[in-house]
N, C-alpha and C positions, 0 to 999 in steps of 0.2 A: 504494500500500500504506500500510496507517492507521499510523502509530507503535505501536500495542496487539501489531498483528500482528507486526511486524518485532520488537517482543519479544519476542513469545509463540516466535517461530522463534531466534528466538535461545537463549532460553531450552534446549529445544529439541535445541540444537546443540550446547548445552556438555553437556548433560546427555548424548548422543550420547558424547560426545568423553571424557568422565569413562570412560562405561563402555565402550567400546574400551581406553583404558589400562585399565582393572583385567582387564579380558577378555586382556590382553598380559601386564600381572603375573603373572595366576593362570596362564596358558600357559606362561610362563619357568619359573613353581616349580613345573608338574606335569612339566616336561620339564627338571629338576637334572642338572649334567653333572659328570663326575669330574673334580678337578684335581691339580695337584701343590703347590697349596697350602693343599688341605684343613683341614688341622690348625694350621694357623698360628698361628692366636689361639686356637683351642680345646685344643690339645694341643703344643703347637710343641716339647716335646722327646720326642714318639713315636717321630719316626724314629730320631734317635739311641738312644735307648732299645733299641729295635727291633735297630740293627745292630749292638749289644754283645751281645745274645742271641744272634744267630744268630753272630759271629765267635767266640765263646765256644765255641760248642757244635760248630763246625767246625775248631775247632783242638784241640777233647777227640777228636774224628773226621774224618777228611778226608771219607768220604765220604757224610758227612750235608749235603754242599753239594748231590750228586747226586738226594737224597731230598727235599730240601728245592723244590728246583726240580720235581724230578718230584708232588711233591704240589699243587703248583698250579694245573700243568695236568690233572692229576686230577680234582681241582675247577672248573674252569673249563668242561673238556667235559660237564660232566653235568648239575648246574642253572644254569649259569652262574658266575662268580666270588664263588659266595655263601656260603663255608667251611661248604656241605654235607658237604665229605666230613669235616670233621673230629667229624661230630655221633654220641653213641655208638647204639648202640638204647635206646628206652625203650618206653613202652606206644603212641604214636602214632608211632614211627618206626622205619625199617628200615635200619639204617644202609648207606651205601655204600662204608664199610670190609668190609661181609662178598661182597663182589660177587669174582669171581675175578681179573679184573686188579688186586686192591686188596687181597685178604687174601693175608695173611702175606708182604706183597711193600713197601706202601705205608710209609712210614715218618716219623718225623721229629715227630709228633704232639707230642711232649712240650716239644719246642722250642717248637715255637706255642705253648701250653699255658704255658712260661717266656717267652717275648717277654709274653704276654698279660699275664702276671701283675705283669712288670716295669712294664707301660702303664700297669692298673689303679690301682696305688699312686700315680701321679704323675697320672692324668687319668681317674678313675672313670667307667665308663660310656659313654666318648666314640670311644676307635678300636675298630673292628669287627676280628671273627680277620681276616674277606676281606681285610681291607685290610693286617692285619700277614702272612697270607701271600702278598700280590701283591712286598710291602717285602722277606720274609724272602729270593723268590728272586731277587730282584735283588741283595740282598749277597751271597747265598751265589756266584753267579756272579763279582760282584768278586774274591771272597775269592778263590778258584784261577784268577784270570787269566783270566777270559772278561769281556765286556764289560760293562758300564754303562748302566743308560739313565734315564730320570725317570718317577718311578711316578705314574700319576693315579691319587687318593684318593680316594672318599666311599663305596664301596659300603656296604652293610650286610649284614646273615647273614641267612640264611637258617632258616625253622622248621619245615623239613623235608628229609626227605633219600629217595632213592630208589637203592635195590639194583637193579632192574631195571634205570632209565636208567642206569645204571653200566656194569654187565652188554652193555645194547648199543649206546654209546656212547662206549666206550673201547677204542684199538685192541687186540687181539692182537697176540701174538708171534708170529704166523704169520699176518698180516694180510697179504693180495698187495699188490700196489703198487696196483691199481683200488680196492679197497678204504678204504686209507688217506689215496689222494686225495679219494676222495667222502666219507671221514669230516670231512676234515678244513674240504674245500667246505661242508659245512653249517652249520659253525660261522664259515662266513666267512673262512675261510683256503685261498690259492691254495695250490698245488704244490709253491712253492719254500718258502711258508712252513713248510712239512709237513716238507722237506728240512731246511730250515735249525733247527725244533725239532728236529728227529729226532737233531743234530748234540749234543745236549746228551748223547749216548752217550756223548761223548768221552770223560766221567767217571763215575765209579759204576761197579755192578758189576747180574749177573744170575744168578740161582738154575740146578742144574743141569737141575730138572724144564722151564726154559724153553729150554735150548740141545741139549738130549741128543738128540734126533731126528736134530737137522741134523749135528750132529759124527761121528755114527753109518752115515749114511745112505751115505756115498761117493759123496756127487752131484758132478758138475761144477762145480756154483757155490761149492764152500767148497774153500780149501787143503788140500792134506792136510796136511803138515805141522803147521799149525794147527787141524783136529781130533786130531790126533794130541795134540797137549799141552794141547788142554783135555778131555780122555778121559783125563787121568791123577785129576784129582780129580773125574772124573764117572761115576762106573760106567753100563755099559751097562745091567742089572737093575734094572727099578723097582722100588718107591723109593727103592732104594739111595742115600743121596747126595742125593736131590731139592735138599732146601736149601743145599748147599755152593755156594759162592759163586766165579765164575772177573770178571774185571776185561772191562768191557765193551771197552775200550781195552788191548791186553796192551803198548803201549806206553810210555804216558807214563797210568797210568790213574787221577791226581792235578791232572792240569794241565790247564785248560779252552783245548784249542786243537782244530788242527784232522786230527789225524792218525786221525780216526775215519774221516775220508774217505779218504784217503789207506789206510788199510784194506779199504775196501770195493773199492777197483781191485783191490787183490792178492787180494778173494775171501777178505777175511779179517774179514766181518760175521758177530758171532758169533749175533746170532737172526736168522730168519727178516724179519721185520719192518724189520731193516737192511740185508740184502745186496738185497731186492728195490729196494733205492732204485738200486741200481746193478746191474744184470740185463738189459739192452740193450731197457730201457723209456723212456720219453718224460724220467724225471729224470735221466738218465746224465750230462748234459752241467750239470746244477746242480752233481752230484756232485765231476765234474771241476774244475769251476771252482774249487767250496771248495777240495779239495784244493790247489789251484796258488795260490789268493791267500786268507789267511785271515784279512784284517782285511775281506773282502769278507763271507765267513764271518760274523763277529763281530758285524759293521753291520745283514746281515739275521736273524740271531738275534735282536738287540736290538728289531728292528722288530715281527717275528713277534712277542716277548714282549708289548710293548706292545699290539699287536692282539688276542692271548690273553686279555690284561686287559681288553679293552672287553667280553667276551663277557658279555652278558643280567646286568648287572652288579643290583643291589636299589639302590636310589637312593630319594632324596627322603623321603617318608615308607614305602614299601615294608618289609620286614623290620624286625629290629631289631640291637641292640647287645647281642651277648652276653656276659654277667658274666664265665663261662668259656666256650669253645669250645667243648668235649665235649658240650655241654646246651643246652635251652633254659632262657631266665628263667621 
């Protein structure tokens, strides 16, 4: 082989070898992964920022930690974690606050809407709502004693929203236990993770138009005694009442532990949606467990959350960074 040629191959080789690494760059930054140190040099006092908001606004209300966390996963199951739900309607959008699982039930908006604003000022443009509501229910959980975990960061919003996917995407209160499995199967969450969200009943509260059937009914599966006392602020006559408000948890219905379970043995799941987790179906024995050991509880809660947070998140160049929440730019 001449010297010319073993250049020209050479040549060749490198010029090969160049574009494989950029073919590797450009693969790593078309495939951006969330982290928990996202903001660090771009915004490094978001978080804090963030959880003076939400301890704020949960200590003006205890049970806006319950709202706050249930809006999440709101979000999370319908376009992904891409603070769709918090977008209002406008001329190109339908918002998925008017969807029935989500109107006049959904809450906590204004909070995001105050974390957002607190961010704003100190890092213009840079954290996403998704990301301050992935942060929000991670404190609000702290704050009443449920567990802790490390938020991975980057998603971005979303600029568009869907009533529909809402609509058939988000369980019912009267969702069977097959149902709620394969809801929650498609978003990539096993059984128990379904159990172990479901367990965030512990706290908050539920409207009368969602519990009155079952309280009413004199089935086998609920207490009496315990429809007996939440039929005193629930009239039987629709809609008498619809909105009144009875404590998901009539025990401890402030404190993120685990006596939700411990509930559902005694037949004392106040919607439909809760007692079927315990109804002599395939989770009875997740159930039980929580009930008996509830830092077991607490551990796969936190996992479950974290996996709720990867769902079809907007990354990289994807969506954008909204100025407010409620809108697009």
């Amino acid at each position: 082989m001449t010297t010319a040629v073993r250049n020209s191959l050479s040549s060749v080789a490198s010029r090969a070898a160049v574009l494989v690494m950029l073919l590797v760059f450009m693969s790593s930054g078309s495939h951006a992964q969330l982290s928990s140190t996202f903001y660090e040099n771009t915004c490094p006092n978001a978080l804090s920022t963030i959880r003076t908001a939400i301890r704020t606004a949960i200590a003006r209300e205890r049970r806006m930690a319950a709202s706050l966390i249930r809006l999440h996963f709101h979000d999370c199951f319908v376009q992904g974690c891409d603070a769709s739900i918090l977008l209002d309607d406008a001329p190109s959008i339908t918002s998925e606050k008017n969807a029935l699982q989500n109107k006049d039930s959904a809450r906590g908006y204004e909070v995001i809407d105050k974390a957002k604003s607190d961010v704003e000022k100190i890092c213009p443009g840079v954290v996403s709502c998704a990301d301050i509501l992935a942060v929000a229910a991670r404190d609000a959980s702290e704050y009443v004693g449920g567990p802790s975990w490390t938020v991975k960061l980057g998603r971005r919003d979303s600029t568009t929203a869907s009533t529909n996917l809402a609509a058939s995407q988000l369980p019912l209160f009267t969702a069977s236990l097959e149902s709620l499995i394969d809801l929650f199967g498609r978003k990539g969450l096993s059984a128990r993770d379904m159990v172990a969200l479901s367990g965030s009943h512990t706290i908050g509260q539920a409207q009368c138009v969602t519990f009155r059937d079952r309280i009413y009914s004199n089935g086998s599966d609920i207490d009496a005694g315990f429809a007996s006392t939440r039929k005193r602020n629930c009239p039987a006559n629709f809609p008498n009442g619809n909105g009144n408000l009875a404590p998901l948890d009539l025990v401890t219905p402030n404190s993120f532990d685990n006596n939700y379970f411990k509930n559902l043995l005694q037949k004392k799941g106040l919607l439909e949606s809760d007692q079927v987790l315990f109804s002599g179906g395939s989770t009875d024995n997740i159930v039980s467990e929580y009930s008996r050991n509830p830092s077991i509880f607490k551990s796969d809660f936190a996992t479950a959350m974290i996996k709720m947070g990867d769902i079809e998140p907007l990354i990289g160049s994807a969506g954008i960074i909204r100025r407010i929440c409620s809108a697009v730019n």
